[in-house]
Backbone as a chain_set.jsonl record, in Angstrom:
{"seq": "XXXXXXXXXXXXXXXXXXXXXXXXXXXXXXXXXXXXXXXXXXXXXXXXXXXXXXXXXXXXXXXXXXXXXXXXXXXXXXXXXXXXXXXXXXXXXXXXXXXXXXXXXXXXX", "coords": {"N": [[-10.899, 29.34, -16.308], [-13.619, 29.303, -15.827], [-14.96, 30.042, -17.979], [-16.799, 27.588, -19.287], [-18.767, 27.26, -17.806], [-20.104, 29.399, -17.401], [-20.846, 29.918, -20.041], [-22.173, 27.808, -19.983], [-24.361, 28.759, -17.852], [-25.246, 30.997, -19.011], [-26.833, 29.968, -21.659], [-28.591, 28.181, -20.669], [-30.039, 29.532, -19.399], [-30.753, 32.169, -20.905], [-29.729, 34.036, -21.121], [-27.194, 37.016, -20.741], [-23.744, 36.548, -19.415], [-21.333, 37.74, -17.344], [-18.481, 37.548, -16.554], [-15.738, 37.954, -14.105], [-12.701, 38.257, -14.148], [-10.79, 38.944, -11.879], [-7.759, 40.305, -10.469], [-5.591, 38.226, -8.523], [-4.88, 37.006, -4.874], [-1.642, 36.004, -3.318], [-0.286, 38.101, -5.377], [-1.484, 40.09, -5.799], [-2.752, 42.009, -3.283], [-5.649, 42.249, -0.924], [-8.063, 45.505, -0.814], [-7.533, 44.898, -3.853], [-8.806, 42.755, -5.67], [-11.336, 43.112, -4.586], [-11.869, 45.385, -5.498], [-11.371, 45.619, -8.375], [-13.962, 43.736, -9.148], [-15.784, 45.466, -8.423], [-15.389, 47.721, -9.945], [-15.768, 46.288, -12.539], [-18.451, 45.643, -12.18], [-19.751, 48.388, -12.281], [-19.05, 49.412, -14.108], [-20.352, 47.641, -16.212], [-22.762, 48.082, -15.686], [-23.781, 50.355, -15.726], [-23.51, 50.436, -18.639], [-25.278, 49.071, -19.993], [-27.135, 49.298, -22.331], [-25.358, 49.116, -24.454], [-24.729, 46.664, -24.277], [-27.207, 45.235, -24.405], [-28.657, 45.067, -22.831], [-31.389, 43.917, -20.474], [-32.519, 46.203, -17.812], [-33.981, 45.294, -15.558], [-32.883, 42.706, -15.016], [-30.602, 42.322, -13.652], [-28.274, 39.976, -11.94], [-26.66, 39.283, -9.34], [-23.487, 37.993, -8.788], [-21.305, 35.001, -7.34], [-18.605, 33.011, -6.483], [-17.191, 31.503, -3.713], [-14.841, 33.194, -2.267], [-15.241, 35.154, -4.69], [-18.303, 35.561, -3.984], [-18.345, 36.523, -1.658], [-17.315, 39.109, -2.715], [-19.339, 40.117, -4.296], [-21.367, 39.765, -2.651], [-20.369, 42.336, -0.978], [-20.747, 44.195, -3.107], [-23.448, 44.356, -4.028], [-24.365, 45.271, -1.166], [-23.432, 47.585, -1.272], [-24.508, 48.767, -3.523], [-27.216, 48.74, -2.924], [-28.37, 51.871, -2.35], [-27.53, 53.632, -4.346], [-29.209, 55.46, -6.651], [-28.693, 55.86, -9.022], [-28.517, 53.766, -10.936], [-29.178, 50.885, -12.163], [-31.558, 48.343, -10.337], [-30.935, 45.509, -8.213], [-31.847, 41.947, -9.086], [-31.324, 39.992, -8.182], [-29.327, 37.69, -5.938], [-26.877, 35.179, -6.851], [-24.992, 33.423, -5.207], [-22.417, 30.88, -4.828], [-21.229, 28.273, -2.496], [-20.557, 30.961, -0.473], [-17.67, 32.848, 1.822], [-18.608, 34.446, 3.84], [-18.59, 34.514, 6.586], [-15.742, 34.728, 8.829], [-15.307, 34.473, 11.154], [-16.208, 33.485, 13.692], [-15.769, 30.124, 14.42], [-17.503, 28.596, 15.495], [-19.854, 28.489, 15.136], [-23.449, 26.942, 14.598], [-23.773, 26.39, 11.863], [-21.517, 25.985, 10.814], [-20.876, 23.817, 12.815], [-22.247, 21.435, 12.145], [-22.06, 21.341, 9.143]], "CA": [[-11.408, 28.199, -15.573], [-15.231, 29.532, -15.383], [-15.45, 29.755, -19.122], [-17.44, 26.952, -19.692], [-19.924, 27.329, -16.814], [-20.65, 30.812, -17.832], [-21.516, 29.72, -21.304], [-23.979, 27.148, -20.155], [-25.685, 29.41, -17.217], [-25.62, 31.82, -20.542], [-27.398, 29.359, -22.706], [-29.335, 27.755, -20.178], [-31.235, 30.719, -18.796], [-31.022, 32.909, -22.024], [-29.084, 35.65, -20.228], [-25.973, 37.916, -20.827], [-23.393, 36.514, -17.864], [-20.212, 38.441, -17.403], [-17.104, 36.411, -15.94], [-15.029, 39.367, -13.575], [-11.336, 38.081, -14.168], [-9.854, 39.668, -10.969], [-6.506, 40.41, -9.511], [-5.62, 37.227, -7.309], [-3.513, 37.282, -4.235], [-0.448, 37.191, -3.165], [0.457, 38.904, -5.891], [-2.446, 41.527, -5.372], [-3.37, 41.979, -2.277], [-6.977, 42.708, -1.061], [-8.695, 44.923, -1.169], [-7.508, 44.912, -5.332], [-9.449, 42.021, -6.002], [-12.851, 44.112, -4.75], [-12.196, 47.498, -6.59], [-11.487, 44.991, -9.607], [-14.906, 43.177, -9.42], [-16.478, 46.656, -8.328], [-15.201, 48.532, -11.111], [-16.445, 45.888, -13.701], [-20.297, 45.345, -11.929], [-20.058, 49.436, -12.147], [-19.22, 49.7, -15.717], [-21.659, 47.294, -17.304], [-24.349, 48.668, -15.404], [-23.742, 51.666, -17.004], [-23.648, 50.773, -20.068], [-26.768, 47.82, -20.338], [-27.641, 49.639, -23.779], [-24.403, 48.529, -25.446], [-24.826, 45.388, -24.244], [-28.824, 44.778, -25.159], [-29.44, 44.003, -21.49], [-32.559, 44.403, -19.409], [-31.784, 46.226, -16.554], [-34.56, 44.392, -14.38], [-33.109, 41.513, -14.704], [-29.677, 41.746, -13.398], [-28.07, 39.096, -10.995], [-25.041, 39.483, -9.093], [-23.317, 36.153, -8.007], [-19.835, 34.311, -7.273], [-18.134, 31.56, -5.976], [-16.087, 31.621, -2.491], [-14.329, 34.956, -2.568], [-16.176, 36.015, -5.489], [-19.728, 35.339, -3.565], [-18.072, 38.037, -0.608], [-17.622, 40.37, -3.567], [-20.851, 40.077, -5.059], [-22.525, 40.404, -1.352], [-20.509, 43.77, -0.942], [-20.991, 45.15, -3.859], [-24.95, 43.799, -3.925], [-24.698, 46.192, -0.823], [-23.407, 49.029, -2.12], [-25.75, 49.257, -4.568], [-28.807, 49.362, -2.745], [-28.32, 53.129, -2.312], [-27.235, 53.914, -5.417], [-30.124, 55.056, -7.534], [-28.198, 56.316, -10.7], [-28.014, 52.418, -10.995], [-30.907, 49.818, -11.808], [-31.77, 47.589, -9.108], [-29.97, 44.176, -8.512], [-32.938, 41.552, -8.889], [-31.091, 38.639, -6.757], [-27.657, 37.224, -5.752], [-26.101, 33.92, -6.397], [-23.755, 33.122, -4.274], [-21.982, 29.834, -4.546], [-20.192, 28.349, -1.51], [-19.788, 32.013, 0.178], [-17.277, 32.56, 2.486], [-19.39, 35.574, 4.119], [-17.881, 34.267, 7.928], [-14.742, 33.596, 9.321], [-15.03, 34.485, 12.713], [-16.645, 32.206, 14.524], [-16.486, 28.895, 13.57], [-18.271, 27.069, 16.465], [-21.276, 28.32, 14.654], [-23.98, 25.697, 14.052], [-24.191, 25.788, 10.6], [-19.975, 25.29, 10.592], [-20.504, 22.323, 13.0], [-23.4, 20.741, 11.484], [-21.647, 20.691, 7.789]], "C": [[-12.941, 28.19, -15.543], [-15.725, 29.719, -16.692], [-16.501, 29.011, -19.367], [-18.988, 27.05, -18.833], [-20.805, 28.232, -17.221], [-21.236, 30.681, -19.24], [-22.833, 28.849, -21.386], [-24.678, 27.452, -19.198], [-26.216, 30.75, -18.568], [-27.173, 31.191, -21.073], [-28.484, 29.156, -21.792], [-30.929, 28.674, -19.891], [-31.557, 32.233, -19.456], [-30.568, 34.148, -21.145], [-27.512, 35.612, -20.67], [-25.239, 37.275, -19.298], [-21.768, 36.84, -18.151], [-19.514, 38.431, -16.12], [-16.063, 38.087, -15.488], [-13.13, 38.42, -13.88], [-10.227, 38.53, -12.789], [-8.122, 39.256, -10.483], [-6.203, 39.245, -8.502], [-3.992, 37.649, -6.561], [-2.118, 36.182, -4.071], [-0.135, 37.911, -3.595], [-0.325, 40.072, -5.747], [-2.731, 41.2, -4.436], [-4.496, 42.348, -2.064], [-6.613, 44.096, -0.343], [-8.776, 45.111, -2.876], [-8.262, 44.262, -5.723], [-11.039, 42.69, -5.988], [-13.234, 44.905, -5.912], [-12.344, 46.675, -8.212], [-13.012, 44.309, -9.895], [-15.725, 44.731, -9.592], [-16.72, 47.363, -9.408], [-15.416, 47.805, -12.525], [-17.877, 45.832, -13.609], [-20.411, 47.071, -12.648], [-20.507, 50.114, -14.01], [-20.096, 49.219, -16.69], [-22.766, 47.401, -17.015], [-24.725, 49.693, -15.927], [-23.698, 52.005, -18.143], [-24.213, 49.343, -20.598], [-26.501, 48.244, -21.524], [-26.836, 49.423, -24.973], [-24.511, 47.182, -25.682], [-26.154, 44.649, -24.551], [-29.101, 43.95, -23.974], [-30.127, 44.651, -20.754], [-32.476, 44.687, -18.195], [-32.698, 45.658, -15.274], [-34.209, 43.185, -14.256], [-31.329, 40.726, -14.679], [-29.248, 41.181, -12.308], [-26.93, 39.28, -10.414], [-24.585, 38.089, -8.361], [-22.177, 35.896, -8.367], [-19.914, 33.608, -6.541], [-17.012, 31.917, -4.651], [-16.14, 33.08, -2.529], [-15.248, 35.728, -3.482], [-17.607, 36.709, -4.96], [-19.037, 36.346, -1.965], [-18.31, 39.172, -1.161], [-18.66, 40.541, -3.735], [-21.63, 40.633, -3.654], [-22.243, 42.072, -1.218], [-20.867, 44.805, -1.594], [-22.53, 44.897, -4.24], [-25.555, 45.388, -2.547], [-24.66, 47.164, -0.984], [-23.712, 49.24, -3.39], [-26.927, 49.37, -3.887], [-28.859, 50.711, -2.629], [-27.908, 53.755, -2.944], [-28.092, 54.095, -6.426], [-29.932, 55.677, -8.802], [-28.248, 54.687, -11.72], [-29.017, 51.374, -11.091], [-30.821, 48.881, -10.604], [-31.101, 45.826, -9.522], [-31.218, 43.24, -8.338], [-32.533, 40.187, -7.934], [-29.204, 38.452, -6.694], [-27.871, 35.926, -5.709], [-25.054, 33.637, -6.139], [-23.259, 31.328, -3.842], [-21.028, 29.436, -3.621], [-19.695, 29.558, -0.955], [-18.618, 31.688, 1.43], [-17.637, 34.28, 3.248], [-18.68, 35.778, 5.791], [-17.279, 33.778, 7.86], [-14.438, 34.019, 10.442], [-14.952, 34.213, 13.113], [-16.763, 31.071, 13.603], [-16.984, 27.536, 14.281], [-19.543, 27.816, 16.29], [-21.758, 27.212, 14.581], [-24.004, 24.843, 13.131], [-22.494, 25.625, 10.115], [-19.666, 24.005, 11.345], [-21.44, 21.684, 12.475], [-22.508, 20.311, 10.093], [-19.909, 21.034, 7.675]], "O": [[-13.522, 27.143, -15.254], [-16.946, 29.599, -16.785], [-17.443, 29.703, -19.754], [-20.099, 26.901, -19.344], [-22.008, 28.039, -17.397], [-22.171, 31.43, -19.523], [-23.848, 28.868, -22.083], [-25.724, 26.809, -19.118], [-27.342, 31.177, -18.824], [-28.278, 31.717, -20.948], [-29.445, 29.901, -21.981], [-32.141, 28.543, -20.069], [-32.224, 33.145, -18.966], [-31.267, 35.027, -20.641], [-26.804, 34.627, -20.881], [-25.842, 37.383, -18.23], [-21.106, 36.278, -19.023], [-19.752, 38.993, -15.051], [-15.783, 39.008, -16.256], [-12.951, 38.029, -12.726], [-9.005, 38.394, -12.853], [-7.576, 38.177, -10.257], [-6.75, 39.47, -7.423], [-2.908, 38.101, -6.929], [-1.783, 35.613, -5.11], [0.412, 38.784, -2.922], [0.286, 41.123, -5.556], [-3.07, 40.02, -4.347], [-4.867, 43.007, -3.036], [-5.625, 44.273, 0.37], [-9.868, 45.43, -3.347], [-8.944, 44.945, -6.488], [-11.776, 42.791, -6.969], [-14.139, 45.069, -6.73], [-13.183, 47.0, -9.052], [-13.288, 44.37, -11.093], [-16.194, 45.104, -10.667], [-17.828, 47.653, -9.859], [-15.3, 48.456, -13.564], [-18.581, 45.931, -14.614], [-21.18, 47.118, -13.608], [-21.372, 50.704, -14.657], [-20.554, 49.828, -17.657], [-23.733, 47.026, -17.678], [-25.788, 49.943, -16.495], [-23.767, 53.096, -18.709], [-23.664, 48.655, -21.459], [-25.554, 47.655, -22.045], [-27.236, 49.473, -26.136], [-24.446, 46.581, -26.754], [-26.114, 43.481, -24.938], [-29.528, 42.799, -23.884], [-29.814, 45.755, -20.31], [-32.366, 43.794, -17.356], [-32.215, 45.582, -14.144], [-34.883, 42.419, -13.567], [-30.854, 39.678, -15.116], [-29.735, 41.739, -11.325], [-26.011, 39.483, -11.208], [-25.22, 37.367, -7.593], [-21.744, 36.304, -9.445], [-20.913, 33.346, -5.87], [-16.043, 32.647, -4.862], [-17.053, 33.882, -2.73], [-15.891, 36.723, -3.147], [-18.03, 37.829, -5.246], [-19.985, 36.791, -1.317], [-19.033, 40.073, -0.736], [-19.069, 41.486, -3.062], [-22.312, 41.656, -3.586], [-23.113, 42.941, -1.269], [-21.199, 45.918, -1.187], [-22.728, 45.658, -5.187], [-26.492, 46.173, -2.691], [-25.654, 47.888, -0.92], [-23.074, 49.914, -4.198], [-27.731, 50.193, -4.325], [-30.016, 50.909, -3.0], [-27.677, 54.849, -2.428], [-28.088, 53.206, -7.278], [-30.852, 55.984, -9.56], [-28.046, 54.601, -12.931], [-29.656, 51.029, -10.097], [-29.76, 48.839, -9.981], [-30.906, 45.232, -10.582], [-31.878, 43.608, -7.367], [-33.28, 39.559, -7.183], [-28.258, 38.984, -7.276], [-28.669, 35.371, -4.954], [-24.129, 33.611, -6.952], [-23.64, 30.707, -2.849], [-19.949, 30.025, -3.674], [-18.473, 29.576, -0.811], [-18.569, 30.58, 1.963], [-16.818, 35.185, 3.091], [-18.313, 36.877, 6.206], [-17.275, 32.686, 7.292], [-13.264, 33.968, 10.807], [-13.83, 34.124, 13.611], [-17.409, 30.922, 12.565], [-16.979, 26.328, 14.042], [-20.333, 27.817, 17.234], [-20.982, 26.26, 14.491], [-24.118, 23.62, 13.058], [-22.288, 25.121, 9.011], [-18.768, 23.221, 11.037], [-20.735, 20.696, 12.267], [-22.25, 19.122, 9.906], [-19.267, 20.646, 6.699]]}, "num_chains": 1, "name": "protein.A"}
C-alpha cells in the first residue's frame, strides 16, 4: 500500500527510504508489531555500508501506529551509541495519545 509513496519521498529527496512491512493485529498482537519495526530500524543501521547510506542523515518516520513506533524506537536510540544518531522524525498523523481526549488539541481538531 506505501509502495508508491516511498518511491516518490525516495526520488524526491534523493534518499534511501525503507518501508517496515510489520506484523498487523489481530492476528499479531502488540507488542509484535514493535519488535518487528525495531528489529528492522536495528538492522539497517547496522549495516549503512551495504546499503551506501550516510549515517548523518537518517530519518525515522511513520504513519498512525507506525509514527508510535518510530517515536519509541527514536527513543531508544538516543542512548545507544554503537548506533549513529537519528537526525529527525516524521511522524504522520501520530497516534502518540489516547488517554485523554478532552485535550485541546483533540477538541480544537
Amino acid at each position: 500500500a506505501y509502495e508508491r509513496i516511498c518511491r516518490y519521498m525516495a526520488k524526491k529527496c534523493n534518499s534511501v527510504v525503507v518501508s517496515v512491512g510489520y506484523r498487523l493485529a489481530p492476528e499479531h498482537p502488540y507488542p509484535g508489531q514493535y519488535f518487528d519495526c525495531l528489529n528492522a530500524t536495528l538492522y539497517f543501521m547496522r549495516h549503512l555500508e551495504e546499503y551506501h547510506v550516510d549515517p548523518a542523515l537518517i530519518i525515522i518516520g511513520g504513519d498512525s501506529c507506525g509514527a508510535n513506533f518510530a517515536t519509541v524506537i527514536c527513543q531508544m536510540l538516543l542512548n545507544n551509541r554503537d548506533l549513529p544518531k537519528v537526525r529527525a522524525q516524521m511522524l504522520l498523523y501520530p497516534g502518540l495519545q489516547g488517554l485523554d481526549f478532552h485535550l485541546p488539541s483533540y477538541q480544537q481538531n
